[in-house]
Biopython code that builds the backbone (N, CA, C, O; Angstrom):
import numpy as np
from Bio.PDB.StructureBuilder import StructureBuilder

atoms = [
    (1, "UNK", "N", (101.843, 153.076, -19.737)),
    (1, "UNK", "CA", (102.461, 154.174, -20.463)),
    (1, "UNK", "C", (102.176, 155.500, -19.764)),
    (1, "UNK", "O", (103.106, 156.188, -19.342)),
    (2, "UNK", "N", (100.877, 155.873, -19.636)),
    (2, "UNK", "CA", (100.415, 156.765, -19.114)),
    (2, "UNK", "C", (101.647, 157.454, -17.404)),
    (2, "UNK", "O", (102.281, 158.501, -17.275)),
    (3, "UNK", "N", (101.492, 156.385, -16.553)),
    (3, "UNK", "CA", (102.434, 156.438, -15.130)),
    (3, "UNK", "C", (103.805, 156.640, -15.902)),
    (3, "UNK", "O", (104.492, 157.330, -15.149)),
    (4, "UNK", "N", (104.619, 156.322, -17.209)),
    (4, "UNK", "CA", (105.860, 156.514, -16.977)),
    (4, "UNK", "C", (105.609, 157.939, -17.568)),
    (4, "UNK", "O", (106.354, 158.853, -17.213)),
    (5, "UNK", "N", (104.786, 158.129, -18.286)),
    (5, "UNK", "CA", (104.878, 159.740, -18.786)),
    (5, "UNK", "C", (104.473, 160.785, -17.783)),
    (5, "UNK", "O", (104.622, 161.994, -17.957)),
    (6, "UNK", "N", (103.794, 160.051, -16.403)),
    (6, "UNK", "CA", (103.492, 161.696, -15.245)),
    (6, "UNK", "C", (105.052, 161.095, -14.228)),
    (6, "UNK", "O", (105.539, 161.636, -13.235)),
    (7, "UNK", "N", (105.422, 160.062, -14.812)),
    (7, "UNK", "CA", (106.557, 160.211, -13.421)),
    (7, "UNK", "C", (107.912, 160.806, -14.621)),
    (7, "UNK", "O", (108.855, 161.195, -13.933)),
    (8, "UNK", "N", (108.192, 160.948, -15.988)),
    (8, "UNK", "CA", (108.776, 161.910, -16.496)),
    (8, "UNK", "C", (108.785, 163.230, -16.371)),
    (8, "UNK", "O", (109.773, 163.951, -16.509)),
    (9, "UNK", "N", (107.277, 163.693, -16.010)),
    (9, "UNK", "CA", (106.862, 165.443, -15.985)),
    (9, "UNK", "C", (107.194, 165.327, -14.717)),
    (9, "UNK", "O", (107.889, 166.317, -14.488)),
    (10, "UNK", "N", (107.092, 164.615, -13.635)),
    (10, "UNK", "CA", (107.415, 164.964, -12.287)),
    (10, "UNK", "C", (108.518, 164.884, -12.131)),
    (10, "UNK", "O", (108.705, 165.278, -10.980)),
    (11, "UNK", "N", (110.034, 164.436, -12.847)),
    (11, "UNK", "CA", (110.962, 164.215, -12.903)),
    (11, "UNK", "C", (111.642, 165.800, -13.313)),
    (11, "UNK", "O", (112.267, 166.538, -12.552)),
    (12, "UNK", "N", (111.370, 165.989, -14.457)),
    (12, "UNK", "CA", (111.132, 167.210, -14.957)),
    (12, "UNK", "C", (111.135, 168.684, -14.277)),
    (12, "UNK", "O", (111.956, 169.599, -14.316)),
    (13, "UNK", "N", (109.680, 168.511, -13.541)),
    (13, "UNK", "CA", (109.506, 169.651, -12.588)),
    (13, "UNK", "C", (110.591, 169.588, -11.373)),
    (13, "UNK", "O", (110.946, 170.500, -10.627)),
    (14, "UNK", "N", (110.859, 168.709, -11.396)),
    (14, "UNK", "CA", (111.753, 168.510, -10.128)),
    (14, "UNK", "C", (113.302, 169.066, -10.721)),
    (14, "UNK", "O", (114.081, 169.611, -9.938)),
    (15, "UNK", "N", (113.519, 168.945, -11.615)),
    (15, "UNK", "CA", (114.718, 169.083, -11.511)),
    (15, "UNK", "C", (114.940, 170.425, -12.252)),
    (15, "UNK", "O", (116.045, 170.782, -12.660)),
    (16, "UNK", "N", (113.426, 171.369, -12.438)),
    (16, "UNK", "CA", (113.441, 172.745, -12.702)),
    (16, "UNK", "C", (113.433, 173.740, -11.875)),
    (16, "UNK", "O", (113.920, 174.862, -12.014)),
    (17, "UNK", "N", (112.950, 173.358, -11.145)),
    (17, "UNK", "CA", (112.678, 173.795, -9.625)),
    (17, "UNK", "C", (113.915, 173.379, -8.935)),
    (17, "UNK", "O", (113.919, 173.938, -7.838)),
    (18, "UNK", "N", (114.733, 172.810, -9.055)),
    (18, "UNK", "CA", (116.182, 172.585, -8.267)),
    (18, "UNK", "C", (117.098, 173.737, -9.336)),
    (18, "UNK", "O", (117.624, 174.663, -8.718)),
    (19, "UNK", "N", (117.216, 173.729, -10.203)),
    (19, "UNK", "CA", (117.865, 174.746, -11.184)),
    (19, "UNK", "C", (117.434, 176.282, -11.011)),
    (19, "UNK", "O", (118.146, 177.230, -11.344)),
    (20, "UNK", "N", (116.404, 176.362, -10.550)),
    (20, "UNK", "CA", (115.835, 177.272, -10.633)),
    (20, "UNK", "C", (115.871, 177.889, -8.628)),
    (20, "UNK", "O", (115.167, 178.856, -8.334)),
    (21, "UNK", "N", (116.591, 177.306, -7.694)),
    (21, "UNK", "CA", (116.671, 177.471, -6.323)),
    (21, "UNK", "C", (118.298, 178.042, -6.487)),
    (21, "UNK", "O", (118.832, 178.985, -5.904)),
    (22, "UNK", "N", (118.848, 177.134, -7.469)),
    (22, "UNK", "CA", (120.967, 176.998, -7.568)),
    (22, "UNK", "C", (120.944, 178.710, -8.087)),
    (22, "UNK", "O", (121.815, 179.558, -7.897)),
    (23, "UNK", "N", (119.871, 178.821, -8.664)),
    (23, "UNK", "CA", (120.245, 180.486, -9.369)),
    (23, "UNK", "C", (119.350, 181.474, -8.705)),
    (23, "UNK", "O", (119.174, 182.631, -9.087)),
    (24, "UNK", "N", (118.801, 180.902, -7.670)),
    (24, "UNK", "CA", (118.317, 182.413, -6.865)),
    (24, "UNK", "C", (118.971, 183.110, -5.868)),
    (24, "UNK", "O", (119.601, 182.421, -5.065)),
    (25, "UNK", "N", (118.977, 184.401, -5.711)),
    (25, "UNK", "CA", (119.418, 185.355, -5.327)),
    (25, "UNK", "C", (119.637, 185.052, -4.023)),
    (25, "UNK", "O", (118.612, 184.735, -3.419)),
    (26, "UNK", "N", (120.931, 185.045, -3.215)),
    (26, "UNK", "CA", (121.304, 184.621, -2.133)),
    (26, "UNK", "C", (121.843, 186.165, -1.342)),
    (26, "UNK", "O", (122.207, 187.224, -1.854)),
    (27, "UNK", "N", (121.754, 185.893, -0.391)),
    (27, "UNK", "CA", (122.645, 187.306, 0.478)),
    (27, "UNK", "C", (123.036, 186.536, 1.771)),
    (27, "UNK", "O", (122.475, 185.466, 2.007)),
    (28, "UNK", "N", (124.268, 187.188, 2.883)),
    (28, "UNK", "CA", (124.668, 186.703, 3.472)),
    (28, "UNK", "C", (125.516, 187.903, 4.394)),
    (28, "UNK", "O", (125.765, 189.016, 3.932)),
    (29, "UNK", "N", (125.826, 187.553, 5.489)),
    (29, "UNK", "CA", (126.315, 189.120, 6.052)),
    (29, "UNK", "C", (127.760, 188.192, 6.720)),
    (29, "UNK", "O", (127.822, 187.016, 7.081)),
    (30, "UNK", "N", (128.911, 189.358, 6.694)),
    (30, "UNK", "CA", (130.135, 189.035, 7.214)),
    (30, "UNK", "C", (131.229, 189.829, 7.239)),
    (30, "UNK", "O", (131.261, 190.670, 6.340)),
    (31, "UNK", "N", (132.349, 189.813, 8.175)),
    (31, "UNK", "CA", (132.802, 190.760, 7.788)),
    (31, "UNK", "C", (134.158, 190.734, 6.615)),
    (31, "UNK", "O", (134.532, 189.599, 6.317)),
    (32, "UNK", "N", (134.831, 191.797, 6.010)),
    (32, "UNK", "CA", (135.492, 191.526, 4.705)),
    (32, "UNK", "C", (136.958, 190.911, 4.918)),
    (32, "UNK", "O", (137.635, 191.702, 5.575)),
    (33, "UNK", "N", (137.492, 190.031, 4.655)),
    (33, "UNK", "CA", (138.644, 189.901, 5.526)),
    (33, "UNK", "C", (139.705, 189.885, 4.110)),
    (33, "UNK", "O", (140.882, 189.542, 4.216)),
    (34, "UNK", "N", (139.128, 190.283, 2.877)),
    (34, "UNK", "CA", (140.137, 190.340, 1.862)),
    (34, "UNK", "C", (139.598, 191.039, 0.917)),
    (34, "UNK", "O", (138.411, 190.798, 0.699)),
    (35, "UNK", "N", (140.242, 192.045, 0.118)),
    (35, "UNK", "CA", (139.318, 192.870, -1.097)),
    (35, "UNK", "C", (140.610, 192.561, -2.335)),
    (35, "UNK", "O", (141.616, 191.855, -2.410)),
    (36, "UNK", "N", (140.073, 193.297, -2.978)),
    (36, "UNK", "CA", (141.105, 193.128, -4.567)),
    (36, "UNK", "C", (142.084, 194.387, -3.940)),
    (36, "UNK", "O", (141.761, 195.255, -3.128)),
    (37, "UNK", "N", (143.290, 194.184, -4.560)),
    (37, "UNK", "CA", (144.265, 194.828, -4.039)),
    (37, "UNK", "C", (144.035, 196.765, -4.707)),
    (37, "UNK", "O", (144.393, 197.866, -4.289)),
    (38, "UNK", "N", (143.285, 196.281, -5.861)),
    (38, "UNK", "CA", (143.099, 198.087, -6.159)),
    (38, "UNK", "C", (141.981, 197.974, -7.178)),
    (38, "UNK", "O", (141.863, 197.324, -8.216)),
    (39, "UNK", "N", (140.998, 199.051, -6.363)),
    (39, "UNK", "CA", (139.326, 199.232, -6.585)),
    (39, "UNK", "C", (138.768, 198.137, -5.843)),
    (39, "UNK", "O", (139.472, 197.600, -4.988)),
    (40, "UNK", "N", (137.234, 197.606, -6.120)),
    (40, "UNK", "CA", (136.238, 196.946, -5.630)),
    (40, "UNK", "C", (136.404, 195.924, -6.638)),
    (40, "UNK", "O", (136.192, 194.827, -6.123)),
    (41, "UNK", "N", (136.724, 195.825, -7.978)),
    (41, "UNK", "CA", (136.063, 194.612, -8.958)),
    (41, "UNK", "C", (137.392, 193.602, -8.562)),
    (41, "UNK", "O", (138.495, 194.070, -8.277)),
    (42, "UNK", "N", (137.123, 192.279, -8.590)),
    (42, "UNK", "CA", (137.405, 191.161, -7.890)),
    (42, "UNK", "C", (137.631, 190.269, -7.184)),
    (42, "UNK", "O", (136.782, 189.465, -7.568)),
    (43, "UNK", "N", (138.287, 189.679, -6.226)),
    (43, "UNK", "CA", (137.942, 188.134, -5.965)),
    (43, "UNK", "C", (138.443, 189.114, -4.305)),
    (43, "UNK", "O", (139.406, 189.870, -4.181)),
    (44, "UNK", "N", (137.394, 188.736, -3.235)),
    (44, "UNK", "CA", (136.780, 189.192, -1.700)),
    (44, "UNK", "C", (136.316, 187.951, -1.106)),
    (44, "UNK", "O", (135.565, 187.051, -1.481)),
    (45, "UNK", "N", (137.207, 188.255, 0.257)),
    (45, "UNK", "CA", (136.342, 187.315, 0.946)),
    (45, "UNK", "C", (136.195, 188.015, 2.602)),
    (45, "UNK", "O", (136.914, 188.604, 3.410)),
    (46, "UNK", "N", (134.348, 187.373, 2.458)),
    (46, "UNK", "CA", (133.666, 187.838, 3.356)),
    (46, "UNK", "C", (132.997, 187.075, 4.102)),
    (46, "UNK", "O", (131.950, 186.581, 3.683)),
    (47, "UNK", "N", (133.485, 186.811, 5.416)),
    (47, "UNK", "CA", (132.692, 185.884, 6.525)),
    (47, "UNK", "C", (133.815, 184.243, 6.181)),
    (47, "UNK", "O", (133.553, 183.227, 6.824)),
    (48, "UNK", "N", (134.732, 184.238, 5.362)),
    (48, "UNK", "CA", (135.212, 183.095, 5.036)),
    (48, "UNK", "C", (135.209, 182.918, 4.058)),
    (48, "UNK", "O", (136.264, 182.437, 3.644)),
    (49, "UNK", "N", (134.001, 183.174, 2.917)),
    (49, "UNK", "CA", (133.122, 183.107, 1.260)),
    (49, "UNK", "C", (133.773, 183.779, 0.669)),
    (49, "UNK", "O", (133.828, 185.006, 0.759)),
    (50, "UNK", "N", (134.588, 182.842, -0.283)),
    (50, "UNK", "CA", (134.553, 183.619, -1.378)),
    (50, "UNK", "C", (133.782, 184.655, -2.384)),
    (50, "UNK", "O", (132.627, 184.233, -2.444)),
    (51, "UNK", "N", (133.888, 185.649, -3.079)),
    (51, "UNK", "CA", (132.930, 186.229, -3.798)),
    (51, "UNK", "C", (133.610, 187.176, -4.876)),
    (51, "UNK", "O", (134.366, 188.072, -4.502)),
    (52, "UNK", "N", (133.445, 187.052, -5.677)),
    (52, "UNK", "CA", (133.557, 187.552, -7.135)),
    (52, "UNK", "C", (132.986, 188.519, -7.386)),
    (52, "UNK", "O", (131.758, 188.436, -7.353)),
    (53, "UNK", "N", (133.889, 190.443, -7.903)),
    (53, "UNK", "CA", (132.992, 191.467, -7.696)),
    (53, "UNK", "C", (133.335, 191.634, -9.099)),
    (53, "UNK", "O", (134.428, 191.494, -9.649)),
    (54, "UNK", "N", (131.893, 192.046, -9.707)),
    (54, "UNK", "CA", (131.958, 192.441, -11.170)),
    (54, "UNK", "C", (131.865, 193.766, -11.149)),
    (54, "UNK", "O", (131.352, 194.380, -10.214)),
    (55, "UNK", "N", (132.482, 194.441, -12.443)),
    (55, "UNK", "CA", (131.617, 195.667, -13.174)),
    (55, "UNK", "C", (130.400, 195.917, -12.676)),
    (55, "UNK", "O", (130.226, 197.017, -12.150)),
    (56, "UNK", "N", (129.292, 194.953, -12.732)),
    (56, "UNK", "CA", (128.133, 195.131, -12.793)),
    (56, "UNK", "C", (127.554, 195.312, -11.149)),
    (56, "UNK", "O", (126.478, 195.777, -10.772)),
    (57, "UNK", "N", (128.851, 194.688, -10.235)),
    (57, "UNK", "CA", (128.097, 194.767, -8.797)),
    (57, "UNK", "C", (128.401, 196.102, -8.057)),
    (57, "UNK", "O", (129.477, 196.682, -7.906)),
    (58, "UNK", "N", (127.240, 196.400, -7.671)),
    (58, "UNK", "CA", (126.923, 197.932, -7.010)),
    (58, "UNK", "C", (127.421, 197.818, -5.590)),
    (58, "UNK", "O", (127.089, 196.955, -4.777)),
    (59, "UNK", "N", (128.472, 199.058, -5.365)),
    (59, "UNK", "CA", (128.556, 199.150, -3.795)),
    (59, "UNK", "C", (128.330, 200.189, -3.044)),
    (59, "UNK", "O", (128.578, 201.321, -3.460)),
    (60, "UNK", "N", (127.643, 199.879, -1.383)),
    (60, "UNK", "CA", (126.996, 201.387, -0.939)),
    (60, "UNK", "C", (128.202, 200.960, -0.121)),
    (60, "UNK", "O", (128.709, 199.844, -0.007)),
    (61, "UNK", "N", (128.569, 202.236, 0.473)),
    (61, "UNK", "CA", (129.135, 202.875, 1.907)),
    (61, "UNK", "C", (128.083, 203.451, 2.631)),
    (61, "UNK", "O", (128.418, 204.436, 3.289)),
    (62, "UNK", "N", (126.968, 203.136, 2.696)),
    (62, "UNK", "CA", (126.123, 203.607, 3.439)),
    (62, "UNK", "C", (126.417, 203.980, 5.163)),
    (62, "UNK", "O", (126.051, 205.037, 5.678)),
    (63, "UNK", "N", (126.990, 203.115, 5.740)),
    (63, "UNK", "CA", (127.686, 203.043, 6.999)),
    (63, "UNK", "C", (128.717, 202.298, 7.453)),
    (63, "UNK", "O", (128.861, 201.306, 8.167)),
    (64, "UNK", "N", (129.861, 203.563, 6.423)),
    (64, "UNK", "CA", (131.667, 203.310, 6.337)),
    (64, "UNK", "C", (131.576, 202.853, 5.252)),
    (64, "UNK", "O", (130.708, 202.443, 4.482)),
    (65, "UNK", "N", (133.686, 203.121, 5.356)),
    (65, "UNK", "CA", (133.844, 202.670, 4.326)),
    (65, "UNK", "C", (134.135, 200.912, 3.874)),
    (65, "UNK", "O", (134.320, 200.008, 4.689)),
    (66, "UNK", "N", (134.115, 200.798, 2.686)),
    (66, "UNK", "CA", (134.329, 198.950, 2.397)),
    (66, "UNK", "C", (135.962, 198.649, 2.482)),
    (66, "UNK", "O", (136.815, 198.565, 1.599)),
    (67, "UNK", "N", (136.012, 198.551, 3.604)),
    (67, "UNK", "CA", (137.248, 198.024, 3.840)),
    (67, "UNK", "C", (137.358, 196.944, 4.369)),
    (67, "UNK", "O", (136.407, 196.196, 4.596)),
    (68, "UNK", "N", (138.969, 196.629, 4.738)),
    (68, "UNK", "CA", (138.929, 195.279, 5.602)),
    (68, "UNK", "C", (138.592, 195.048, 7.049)),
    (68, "UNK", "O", (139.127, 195.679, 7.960)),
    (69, "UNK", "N", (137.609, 194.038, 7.236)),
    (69, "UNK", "CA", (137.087, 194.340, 8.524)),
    (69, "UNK", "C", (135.664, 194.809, 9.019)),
    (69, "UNK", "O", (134.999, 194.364, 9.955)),
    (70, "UNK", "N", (135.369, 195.865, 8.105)),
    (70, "UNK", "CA", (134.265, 196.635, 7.621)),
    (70, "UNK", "C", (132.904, 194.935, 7.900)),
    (70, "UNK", "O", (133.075, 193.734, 7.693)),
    (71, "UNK", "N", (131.796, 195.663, 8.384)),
    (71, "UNK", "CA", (130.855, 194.373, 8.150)),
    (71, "UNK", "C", (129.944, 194.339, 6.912)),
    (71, "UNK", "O", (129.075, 195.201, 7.041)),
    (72, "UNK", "N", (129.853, 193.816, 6.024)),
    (72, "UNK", "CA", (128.954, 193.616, 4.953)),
    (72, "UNK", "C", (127.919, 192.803, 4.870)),
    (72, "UNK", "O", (127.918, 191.735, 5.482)),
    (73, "UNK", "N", (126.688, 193.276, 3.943)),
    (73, "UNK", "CA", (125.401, 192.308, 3.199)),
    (73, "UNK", "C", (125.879, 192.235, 1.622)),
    (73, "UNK", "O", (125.790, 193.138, 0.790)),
    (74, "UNK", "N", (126.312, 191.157, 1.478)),
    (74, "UNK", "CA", (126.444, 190.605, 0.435)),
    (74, "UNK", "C", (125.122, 189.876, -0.449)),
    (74, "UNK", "O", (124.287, 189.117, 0.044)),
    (75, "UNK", "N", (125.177, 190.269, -1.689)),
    (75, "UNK", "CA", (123.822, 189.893, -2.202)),
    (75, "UNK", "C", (123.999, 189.523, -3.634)),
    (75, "UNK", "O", (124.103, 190.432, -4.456)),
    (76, "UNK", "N", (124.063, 187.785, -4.165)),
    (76, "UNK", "CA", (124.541, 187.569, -5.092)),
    (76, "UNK", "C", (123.447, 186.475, -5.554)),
    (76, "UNK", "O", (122.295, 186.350, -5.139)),
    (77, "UNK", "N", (124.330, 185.495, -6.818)),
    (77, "UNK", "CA", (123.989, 184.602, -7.110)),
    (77, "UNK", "C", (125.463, 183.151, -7.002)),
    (77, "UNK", "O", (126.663, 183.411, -6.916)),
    (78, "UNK", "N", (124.906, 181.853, -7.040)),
    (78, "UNK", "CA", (126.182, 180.799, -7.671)),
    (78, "UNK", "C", (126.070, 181.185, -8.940)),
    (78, "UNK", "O", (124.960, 181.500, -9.369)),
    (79, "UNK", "N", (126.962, 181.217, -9.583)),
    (79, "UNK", "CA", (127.696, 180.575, -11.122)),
    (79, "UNK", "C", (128.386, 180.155, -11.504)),
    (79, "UNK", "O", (129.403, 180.842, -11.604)),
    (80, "UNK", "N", (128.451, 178.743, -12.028)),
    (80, "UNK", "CA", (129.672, 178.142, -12.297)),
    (80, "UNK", "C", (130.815, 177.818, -11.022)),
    (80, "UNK", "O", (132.043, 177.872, -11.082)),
    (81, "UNK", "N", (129.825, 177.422, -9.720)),
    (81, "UNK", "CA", (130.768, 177.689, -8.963)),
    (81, "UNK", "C", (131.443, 178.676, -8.224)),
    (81, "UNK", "O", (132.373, 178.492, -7.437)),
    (82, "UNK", "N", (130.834, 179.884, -8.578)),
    (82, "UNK", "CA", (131.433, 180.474, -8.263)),
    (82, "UNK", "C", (130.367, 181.331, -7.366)),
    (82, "UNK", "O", (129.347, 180.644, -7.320)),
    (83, "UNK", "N", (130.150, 182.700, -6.540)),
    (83, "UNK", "CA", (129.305, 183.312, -6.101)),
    (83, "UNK", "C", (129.848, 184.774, -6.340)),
    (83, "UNK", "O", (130.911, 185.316, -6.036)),
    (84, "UNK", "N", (128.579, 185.262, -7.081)),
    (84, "UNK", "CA", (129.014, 187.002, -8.055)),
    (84, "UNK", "C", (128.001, 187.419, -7.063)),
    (84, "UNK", "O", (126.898, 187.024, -6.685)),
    (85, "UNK", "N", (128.791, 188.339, -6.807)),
    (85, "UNK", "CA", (128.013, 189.596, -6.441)),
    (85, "UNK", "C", (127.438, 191.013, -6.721)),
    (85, "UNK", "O", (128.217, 191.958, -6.843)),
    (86, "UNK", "N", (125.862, 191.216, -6.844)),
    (86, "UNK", "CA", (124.861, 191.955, -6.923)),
    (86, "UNK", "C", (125.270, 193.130, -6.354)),
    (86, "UNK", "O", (125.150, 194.173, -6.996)),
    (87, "UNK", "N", (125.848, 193.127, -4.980)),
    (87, "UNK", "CA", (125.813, 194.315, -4.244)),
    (87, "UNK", "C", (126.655, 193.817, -2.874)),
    (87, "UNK", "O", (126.133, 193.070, -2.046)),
    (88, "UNK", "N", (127.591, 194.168, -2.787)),
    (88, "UNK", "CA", (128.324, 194.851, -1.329)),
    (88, "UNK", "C", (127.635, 196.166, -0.631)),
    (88, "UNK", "O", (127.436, 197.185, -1.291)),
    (89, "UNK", "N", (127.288, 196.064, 0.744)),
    (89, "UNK", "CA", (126.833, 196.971, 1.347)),
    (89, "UNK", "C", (127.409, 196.694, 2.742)),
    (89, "UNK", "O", (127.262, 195.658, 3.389)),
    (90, "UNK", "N", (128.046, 197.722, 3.074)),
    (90, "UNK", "CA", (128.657, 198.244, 4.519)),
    (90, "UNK", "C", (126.878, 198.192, 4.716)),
    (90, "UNK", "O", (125.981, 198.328, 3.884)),
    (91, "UNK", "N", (126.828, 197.824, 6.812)),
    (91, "UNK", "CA", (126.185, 197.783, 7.599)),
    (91, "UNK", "C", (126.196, 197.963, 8.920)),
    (91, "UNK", "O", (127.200, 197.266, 9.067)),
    (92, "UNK", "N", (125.943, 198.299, 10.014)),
    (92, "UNK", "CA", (126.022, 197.898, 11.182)),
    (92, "UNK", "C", (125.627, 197.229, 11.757)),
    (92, "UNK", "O", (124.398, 197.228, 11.821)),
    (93, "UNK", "N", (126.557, 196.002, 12.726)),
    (93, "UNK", "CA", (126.368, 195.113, 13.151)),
    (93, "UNK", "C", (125.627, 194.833, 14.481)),
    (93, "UNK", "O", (126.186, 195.365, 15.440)),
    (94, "UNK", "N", (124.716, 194.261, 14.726)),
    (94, "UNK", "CA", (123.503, 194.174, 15.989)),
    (94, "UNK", "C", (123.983, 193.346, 17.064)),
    (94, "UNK", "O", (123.280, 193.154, 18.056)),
]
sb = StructureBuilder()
sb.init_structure("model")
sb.init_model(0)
sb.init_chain("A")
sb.init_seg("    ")
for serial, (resi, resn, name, xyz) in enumerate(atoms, 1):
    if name == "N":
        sb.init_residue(resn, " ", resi, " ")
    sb.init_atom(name, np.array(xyz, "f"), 0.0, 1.0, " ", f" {name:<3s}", serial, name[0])
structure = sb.get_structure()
């Protein structure tokens, strides 16, 4: 009894710690090769990636503007499939 109840908690941890990797904070750099047709909030793709711009995601022009072409650090999470983004940030490329 004892072994099936530590290979349940190890089952457990394992698959909290996998849930818990799917929702951490990812970033990725590329350049923009599609924006929403008017403003920043929605569906961009950068480096190939899709990415989903909310209300809530912050954008710098720090160096230029976010246009097409423009190189970006993208800094999000998955959800549902999908990848939202935290923050668009123009960069220069090395």
């Amino acid at each position: 009894m004892r072994k099936s109840a530590l290979a349940t908690v190890i089952i457990l941890a394992c698959l909290v710690l996998a849930f818990n990797v799917a929702l951490a904070k990812q970033d990725f750099y590329g350049n923009v090769q599609q924006m929403p047709e008017s403003g920043f909030v929605g569906e961009w793709v950068v480096g190939g990636r899709t990415v989903t711009a909310t209300n809530n995601t912050e954008f710098k022009e720090k160096h230029g503007k976010l246009q097409i072409g423009a190189y970006v650090e993208v800094e999000g999470k998955e959800k549902d499939g999908k990848f939202i983004a935290s923050e668009i940030e123009t960069k220069i490329k090395k």
